[in-house]
C-alpha positions as a Markdown table, in Angstrom:
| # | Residue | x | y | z |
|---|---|---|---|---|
| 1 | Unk | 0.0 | 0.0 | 0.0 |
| 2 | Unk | 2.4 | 2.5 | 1.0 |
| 3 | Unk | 4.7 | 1.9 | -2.3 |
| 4 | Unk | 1.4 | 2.7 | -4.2 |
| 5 | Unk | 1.0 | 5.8 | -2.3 |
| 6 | Unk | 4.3 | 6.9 | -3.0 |
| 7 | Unk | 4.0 | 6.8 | -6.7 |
| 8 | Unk | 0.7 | 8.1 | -6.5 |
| 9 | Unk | 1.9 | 11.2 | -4.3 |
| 10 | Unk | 5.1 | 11.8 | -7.3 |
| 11 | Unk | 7.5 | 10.5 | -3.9 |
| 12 | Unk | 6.5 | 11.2 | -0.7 |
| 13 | Unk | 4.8 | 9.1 | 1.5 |
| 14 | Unk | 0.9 | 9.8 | 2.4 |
| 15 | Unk | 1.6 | 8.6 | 5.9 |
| 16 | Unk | 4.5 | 10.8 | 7.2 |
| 17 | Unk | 4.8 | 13.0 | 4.5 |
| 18 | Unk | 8.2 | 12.8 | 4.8 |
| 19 | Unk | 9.6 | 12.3 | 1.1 |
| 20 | Unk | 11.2 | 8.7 | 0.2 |
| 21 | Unk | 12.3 | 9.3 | -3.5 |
| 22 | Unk | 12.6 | 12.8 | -5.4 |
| 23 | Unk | 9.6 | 13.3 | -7.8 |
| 24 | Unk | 12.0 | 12.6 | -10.8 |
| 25 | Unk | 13.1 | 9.2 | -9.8 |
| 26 | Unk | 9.4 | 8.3 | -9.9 |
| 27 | Unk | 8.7 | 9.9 | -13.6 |
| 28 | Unk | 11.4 | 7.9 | -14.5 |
| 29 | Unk | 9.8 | 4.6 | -12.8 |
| 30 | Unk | 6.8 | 5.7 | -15.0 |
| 31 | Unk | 8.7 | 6.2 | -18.0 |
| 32 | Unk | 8.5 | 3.6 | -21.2 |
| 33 | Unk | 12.3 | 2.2 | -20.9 |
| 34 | Unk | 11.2 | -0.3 | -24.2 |
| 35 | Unk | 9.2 | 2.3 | -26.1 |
| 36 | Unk | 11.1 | 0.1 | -29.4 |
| 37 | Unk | 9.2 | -3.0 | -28.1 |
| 38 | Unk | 5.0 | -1.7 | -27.8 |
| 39 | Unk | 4.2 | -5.6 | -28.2 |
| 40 | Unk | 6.6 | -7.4 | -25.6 |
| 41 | Unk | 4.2 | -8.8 | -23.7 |
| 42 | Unk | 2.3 | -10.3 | -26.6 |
| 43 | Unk | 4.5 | -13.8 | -27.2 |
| 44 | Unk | 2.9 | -15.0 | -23.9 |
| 45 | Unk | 3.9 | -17.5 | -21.7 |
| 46 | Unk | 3.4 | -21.1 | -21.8 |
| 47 | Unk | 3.3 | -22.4 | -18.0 |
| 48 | Unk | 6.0 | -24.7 | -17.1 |
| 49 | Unk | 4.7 | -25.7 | -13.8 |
| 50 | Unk | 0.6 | -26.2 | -14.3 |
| 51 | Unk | 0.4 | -26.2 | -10.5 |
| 52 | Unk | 1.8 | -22.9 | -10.1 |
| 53 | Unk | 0.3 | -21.4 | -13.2 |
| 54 | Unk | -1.8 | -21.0 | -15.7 |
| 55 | Unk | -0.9 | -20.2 | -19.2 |
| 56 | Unk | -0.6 | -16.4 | -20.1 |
| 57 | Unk | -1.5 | -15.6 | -23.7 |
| 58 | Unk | -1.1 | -11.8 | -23.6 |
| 59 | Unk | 0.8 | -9.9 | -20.5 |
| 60 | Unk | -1.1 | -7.1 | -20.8 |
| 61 | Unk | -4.4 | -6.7 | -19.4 |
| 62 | Unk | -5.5 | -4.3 | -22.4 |
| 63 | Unk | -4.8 | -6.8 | -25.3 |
| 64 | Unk | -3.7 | -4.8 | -28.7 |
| 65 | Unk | -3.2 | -2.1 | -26.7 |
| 66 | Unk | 1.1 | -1.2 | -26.8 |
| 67 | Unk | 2.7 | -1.6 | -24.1 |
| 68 | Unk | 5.5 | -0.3 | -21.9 |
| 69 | Unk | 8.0 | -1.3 | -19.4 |
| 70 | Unk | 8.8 | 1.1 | -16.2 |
| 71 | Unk | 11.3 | 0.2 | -13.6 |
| 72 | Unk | 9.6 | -3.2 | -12.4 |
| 73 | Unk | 6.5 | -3.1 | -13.4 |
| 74 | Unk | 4.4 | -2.7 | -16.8 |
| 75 | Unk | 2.5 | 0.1 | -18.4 |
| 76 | Unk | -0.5 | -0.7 | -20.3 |
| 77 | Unk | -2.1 | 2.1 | -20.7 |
| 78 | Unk | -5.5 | 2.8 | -20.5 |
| 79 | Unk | -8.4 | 0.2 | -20.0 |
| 80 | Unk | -12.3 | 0.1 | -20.3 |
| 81 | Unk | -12.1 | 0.5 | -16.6 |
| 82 | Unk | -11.1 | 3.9 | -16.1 |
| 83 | Unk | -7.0 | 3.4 | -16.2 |
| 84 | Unk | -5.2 | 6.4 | -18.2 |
| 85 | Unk | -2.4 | 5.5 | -20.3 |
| 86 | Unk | 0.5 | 5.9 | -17.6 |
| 87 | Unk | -1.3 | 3.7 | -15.3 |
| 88 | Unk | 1.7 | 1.2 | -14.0 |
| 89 | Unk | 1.1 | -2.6 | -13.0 |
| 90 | Unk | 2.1 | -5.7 | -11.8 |
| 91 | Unk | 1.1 | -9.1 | -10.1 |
| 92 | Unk | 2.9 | -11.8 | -8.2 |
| 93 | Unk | 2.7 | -15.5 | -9.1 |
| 94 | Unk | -0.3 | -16.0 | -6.2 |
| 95 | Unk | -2.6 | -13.7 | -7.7 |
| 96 | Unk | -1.8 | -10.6 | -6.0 |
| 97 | Unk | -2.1 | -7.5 | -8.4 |
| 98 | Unk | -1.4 | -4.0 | -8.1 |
| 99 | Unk | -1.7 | -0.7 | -10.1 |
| 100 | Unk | -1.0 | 2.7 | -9.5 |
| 101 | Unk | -2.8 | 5.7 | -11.8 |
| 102 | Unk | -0.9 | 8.9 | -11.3 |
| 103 | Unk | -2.9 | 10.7 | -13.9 |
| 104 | Unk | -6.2 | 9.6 | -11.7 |
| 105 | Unk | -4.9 | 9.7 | -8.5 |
| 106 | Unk | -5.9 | 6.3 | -7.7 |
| 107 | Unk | -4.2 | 2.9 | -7.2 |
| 108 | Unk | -5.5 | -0.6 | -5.8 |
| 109 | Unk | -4.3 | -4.1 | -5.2 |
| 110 | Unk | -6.0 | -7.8 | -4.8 |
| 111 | Unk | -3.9 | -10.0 | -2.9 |
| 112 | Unk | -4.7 | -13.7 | -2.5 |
| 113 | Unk | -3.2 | -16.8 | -1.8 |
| 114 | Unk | -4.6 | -18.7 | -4.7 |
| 115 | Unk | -2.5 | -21.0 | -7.1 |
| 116 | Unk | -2.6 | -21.5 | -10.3 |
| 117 | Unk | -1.5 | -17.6 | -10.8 |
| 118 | Unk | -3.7 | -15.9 | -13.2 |
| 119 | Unk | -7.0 | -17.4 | -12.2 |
| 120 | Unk | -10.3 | -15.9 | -14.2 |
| 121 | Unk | -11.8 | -15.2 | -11.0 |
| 122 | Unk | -9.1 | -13.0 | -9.0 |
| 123 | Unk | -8.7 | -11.3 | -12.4 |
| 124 | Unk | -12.2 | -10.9 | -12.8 |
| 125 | Unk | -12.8 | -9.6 | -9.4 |
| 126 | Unk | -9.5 | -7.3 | -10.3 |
| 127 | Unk | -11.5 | -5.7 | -12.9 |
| 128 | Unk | -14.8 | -5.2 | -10.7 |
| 129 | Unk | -12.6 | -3.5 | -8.1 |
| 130 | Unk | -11.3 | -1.1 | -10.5 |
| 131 | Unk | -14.4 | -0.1 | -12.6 |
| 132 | Unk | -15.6 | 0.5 | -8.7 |
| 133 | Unk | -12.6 | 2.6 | -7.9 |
| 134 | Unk | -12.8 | 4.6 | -11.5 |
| 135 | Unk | -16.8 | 4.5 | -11.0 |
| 136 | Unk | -16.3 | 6.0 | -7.5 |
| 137 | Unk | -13.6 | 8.9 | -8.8 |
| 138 | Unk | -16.0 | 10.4 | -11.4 |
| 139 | Unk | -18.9 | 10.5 | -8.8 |
């Protein structure tokens, strides 16, 4: 929570207000660092351990949408459920996800402890959380 915060608040934290990183170390975490590759995430992965998870077509949770890489996580720009285009991402293999949406001012993660990683129904409930959260913003 607090690492979303930070990059939400351009690098100072929302609960001391004491800054951890200057505001140009985060626009460069938000920064495209493969703006050559808009289609990286597109080759997919084929799971090599079935118990751990499940095969992953497209990275990128807005397929034929480009793509971009930050420092750690992925950019995928905007999404039918309220994300702008510099929205940054990422999950962990038991379906926890995060994002942070600077342009928005809002950021949210699902974590679990469920195996195989990428299961329809975290992801699904991902998406519900954030039409709520973009649904809650405009009102």
């Amino acid at each position: 929570k607090e690492i979303i915060s930070v990059l939400l608040n351009d690098g100072v934290s929302s609960q001391t207000g004491n800054r951890i990183l200057q505001k140009s170390t985060v626009d460069e975490m938000l920064r495209n660092q493969i703006p050559q590759f808009p289609d990286f995430g597109r080759q997919g992965i084929t799971a090599a351990k079935k118990h751990l998870t499940n095969d992953l077509p497209d990275l990128s949770p807005n397929p034929g949408k480009p793509q971009g890489w930050g420092l750690s996580f992925m950019l995928a720009g905007s999404s039918p459920t309220g994300r702008s285009e510099t929205t940054a991402s990422w999950g962990g293999l038991a379906n926890l996800f995060w994002w942070a949406d600077r342009e928005n001012g809002v950021g949210g993660m699902i974590a679990t402890q469920i195996l195989p990683f990428a299961d329809m129904k975290v992801i699904g409930l991902l998406i519900q959380l954030e039409a709520l959260v973009y649904a809650d913003k405009k009102a």
